[in-house]
C-alpha atoms as a printed R data frame, in Angstrom:
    type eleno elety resid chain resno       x       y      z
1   ATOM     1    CA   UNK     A     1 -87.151 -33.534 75.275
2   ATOM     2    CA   UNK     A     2 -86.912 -30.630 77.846
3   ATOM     3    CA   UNK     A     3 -83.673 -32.416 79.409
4   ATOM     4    CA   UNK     A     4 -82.271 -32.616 76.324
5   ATOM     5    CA   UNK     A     5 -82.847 -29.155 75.259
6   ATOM     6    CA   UNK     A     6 -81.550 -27.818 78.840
7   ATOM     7    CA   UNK     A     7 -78.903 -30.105 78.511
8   ATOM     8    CA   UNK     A     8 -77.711 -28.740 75.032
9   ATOM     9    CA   UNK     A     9 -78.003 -24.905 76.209
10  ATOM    10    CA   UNK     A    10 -76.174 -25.862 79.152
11  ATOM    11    CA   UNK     A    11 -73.132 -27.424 76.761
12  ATOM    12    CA   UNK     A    12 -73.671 -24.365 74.429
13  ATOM    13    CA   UNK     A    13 -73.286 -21.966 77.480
14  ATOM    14    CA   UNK     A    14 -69.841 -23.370 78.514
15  ATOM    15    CA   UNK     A    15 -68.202 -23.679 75.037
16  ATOM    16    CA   UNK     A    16 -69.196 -19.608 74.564
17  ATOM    17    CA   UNK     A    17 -67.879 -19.513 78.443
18  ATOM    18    CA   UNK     A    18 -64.431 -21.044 77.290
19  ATOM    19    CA   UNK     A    19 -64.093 -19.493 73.616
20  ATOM    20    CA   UNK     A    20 -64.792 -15.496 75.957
21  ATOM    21    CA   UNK     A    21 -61.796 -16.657 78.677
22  ATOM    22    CA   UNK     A    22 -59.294 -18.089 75.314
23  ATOM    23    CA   UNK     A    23 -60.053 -14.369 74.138
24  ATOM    24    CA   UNK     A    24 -59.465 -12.519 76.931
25  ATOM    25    CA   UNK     A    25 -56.546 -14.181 78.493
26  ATOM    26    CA   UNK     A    26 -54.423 -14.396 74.483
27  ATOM    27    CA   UNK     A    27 -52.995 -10.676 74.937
28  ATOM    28    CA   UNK     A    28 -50.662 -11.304 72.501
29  ATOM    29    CA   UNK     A    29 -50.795  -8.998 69.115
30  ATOM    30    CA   UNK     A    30 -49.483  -9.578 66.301
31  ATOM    31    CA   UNK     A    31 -46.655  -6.735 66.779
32  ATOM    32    CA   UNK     A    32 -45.368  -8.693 69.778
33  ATOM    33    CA   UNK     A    33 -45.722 -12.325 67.791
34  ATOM    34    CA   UNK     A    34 -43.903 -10.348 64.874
35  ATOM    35    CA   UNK     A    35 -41.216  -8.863 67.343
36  ATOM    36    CA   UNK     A    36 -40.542 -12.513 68.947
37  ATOM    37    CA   UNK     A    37 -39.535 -13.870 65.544
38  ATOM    38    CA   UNK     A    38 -37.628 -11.080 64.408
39  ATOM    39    CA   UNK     A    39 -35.552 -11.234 67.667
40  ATOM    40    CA   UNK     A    40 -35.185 -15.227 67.074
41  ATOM    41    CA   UNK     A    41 -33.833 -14.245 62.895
42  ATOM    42    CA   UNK     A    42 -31.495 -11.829 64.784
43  ATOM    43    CA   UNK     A    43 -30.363 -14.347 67.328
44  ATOM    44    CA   UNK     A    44 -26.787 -14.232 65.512
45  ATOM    45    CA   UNK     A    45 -26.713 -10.541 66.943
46  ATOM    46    CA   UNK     A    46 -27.425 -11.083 70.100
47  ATOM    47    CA   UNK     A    47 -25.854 -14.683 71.257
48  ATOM    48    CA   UNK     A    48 -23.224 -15.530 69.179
49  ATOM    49    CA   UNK     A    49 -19.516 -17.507 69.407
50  ATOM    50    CA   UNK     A    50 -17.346 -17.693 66.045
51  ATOM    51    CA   UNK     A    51 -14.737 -20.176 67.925
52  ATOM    52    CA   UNK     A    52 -17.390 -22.568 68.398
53  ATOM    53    CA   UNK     A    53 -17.966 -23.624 64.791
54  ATOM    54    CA   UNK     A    54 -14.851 -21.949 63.093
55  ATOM    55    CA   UNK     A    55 -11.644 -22.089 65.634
56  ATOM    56    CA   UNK     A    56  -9.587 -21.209 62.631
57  ATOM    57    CA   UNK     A    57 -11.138 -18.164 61.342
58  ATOM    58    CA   UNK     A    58  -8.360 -15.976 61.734
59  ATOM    59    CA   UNK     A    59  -6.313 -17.784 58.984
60  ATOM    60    CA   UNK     A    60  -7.176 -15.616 56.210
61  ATOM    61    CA   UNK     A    61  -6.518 -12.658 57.904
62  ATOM    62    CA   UNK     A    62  -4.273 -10.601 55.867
63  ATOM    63    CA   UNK     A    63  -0.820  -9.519 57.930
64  ATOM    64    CA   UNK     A    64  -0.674  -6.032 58.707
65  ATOM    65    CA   UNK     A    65   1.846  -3.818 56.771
66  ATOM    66    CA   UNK     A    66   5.281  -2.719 58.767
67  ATOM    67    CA   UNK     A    67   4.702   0.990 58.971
68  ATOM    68    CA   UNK     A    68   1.278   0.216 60.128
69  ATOM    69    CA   UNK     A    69   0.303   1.865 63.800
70  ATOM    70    CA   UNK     A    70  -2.300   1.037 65.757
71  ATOM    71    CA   UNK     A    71  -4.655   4.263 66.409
72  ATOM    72    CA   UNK     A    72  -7.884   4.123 68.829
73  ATOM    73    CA   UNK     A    73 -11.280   3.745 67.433
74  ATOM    74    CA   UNK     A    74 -14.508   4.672 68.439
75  ATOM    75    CA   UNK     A    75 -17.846   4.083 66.416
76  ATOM    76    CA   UNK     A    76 -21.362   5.719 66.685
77  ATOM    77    CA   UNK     A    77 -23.759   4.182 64.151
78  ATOM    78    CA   UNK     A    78 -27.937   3.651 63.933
79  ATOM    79    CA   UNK     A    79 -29.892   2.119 61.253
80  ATOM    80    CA   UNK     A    80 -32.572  -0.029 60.060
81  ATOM    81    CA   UNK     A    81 -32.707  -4.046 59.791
82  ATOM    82    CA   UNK     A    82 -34.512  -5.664 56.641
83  ATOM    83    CA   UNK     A    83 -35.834  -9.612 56.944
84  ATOM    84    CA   UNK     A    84 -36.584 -10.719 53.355
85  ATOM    85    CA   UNK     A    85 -38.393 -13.782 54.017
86  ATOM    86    CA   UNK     A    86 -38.655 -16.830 51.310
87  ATOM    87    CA   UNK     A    87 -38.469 -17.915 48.599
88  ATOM    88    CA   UNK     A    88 -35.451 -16.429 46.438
89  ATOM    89    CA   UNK     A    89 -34.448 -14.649 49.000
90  ATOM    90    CA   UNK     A    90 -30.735 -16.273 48.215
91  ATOM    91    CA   UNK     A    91 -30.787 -18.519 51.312
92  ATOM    92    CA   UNK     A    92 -32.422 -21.662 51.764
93  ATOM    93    CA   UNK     A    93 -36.156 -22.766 51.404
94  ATOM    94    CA   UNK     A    94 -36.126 -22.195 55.305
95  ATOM    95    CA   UNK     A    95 -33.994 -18.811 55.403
96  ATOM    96    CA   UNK     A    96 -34.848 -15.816 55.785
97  ATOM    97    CA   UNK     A    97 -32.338 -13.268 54.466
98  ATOM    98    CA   UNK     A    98 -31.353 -10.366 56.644
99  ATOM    99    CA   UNK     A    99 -30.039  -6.828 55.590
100 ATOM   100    CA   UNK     A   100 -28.768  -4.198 58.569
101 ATOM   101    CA   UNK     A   101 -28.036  -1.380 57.491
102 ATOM   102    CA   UNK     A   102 -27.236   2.264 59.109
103 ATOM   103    CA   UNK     A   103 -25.003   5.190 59.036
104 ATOM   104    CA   UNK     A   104 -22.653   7.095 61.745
105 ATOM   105    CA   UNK     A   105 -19.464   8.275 63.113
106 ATOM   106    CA   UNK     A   106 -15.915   6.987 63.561
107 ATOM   107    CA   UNK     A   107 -12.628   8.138 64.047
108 ATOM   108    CA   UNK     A   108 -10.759   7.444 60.822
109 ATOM   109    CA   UNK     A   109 -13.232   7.164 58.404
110 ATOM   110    CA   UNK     A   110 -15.606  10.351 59.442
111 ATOM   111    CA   UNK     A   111 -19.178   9.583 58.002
112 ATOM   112    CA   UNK     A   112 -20.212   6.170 56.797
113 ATOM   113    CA   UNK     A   113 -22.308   3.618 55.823
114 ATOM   114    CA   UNK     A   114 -22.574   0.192 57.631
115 ATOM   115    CA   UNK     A   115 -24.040  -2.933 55.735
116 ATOM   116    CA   UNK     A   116 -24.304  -6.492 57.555
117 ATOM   117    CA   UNK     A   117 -26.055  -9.291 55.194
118 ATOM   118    CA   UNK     A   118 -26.543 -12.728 56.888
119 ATOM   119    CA   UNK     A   119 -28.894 -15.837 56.069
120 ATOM   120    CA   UNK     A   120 -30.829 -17.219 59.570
121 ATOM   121    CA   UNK     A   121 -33.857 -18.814 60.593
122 ATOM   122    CA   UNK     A   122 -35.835 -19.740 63.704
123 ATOM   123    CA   UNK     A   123 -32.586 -20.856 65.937
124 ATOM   124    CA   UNK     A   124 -29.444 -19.473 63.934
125 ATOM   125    CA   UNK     A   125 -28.017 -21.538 62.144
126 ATOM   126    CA   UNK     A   126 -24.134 -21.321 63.574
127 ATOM   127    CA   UNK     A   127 -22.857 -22.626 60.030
128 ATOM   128    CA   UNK     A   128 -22.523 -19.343 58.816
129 ATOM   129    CA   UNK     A   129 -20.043 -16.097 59.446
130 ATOM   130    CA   UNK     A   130 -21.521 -12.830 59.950
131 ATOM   131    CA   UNK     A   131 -19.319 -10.316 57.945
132 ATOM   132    CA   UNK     A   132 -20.262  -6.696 57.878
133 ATOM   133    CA   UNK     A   133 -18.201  -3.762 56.341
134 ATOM   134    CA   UNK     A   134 -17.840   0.382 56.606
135 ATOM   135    CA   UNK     A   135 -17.853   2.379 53.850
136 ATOM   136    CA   UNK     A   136 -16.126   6.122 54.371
137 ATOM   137    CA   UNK     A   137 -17.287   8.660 52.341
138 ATOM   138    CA   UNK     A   138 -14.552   8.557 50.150
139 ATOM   139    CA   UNK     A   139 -15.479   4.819 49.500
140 ATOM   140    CA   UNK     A   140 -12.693   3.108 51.321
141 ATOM   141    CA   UNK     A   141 -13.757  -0.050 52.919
142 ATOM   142    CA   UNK     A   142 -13.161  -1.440 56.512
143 ATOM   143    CA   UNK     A   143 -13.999  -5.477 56.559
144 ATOM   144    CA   UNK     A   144 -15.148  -6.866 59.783
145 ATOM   145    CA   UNK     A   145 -16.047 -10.381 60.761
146 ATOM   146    CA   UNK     A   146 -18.737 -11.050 63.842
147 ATOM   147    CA   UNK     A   147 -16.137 -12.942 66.424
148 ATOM   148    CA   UNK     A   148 -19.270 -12.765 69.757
149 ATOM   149    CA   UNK     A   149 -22.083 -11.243 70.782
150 ATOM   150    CA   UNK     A   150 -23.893 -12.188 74.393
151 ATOM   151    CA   UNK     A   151 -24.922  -9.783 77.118
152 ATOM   152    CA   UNK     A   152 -23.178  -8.201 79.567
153 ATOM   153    CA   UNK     A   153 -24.878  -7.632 83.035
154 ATOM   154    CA   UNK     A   154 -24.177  -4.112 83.472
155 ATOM   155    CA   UNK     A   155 -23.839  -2.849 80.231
156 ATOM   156    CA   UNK     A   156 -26.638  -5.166 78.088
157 ATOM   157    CA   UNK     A   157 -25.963  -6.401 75.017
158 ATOM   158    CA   UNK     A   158 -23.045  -6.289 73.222
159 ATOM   159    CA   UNK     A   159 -21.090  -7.711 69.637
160 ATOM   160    CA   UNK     A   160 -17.136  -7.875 69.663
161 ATOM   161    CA   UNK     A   161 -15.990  -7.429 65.794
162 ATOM   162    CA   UNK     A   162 -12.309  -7.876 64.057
163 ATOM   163    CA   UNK     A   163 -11.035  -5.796 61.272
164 ATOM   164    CA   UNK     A   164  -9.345  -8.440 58.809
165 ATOM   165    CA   UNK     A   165  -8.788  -6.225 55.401
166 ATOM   166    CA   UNK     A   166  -9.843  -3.418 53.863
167 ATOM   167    CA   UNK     A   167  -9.509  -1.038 50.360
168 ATOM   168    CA   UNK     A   168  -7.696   2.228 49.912
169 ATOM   169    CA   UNK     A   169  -6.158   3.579 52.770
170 ATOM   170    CA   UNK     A   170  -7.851   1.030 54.824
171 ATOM   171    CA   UNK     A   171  -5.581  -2.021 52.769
172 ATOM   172    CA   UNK     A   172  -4.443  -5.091 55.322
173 ATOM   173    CA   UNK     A   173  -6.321  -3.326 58.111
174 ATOM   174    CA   UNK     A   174  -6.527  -5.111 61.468
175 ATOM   175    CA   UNK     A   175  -8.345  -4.207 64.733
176 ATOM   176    CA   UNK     A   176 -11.059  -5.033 67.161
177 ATOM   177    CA   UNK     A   177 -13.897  -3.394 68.422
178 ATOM   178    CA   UNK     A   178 -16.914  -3.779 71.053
179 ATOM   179    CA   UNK     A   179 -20.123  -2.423 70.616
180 ATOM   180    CA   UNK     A   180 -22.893  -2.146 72.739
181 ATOM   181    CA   UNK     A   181 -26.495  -2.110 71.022
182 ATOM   182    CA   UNK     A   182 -29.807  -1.019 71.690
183 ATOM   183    CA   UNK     A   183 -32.233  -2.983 69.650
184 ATOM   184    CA   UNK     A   184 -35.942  -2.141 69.083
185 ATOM   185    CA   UNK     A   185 -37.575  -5.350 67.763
186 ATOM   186    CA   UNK     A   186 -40.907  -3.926 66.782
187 ATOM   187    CA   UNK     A   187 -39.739  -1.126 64.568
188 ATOM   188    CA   UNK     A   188 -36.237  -2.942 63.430
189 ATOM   189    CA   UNK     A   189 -34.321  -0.506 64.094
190 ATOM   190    CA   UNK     A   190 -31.154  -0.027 66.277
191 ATOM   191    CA   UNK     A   191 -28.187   1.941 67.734
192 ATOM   192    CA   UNK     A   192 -24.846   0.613 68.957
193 ATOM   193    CA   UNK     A   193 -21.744   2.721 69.980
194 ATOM   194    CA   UNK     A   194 -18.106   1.237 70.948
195 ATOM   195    CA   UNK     A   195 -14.342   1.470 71.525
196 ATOM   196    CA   UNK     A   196 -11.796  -0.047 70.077
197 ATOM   197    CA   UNK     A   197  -8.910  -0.118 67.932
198 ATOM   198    CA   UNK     A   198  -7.541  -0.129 64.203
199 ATOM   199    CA   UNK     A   199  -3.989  -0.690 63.179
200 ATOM   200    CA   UNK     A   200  -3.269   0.406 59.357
């Protein structure tokens, strides 16, 4: 009877042993776990290629007028980024839907909002476009489309955009940009800043 009783301790003494180590060594919060899946919905952000899935995106693109001229462009802009998670979130079951928005500076259209909206889950889902828009303060409308986004080994990460339409004085707008970003996963927000060019 004393064997077994030893023998049970003894078993006791090593499951307790194990559960302590499991405890100690998982240094993982839930912040970080949180962070890790937010950076996997924003995956479209970050690691991106339009020409993989849609080589033909460009053929909506509205034609630029004649007396348009092409005028540099640079962009300053911070914000916040929403995940509205399932269901009726207006993507699928296994969607979550994501909302970036921010405000900031650019030549041409002074103050402004930004919005991005985009569905994505755990490993984007490449089916979809990522369009995003900028709203000046006198509510003309630049239209941009999400052509790549990867990292760059000096500079970090970056998105390149196109300009494909717009409203107001903005109308048939074309141009490019790159932006380079600075993302903070556990707070959701972000700032990017960029150069390039709009021809209206």
């Amino acid at each position: 009877m004393k064997k077994i009783l030893l023998l049970i301790m003894a078993c006791l003494a090593i499951i307790i042993g194990c559960t302590d180590d499991a405890v100690q060594n998982d240094t993982t919060t839930s912040v970080e776990i949180d962070a890790l899946m937010v950076e996997k919905y924003l995956e479209p952000l970050m690691n991106y290629d339009i020409t993989i899935n849609f080589p033909d995106y460009k053929t909506n693109f509205n034609a630029k007028r004649g007396n348009a001229v092409t005028k540099p462009l640079k962009i300053r802009e911070a914000g916040t980024t929403t995940i509205v998670y399932p269901p009726n979130n207006g993507c699928l079951d296994s969607e979550v839907f994501v909302i970036v928005e921010g405000k900031g500076q650019a030549t041409h259209l002074g103050r402004h909002q930004m919005d991005i909206e985009f569905c994505s889950y755990d490993g984007f889902n490449s089916d979809y476009i990522v369009y995003g828009h900028m709203t000046a303060a006198n509510g003309d409308i630049v239209y941009g489309i999400l052509t790549e986004a990867s990292a760059d080994p000096e500079f970090g990460l970056y998105q390149d955009w196109e300009f494909y339409d717009g409203t107001g004085r903005f109308e048939d707008a074309i141009g490019q940009i790159r932006l380079y970003v600075d993302y903070d996963f556990e707070n959701l927000t972000w700032s990017v800043h960029g150069v390039g060019t709009l021809t209206y």
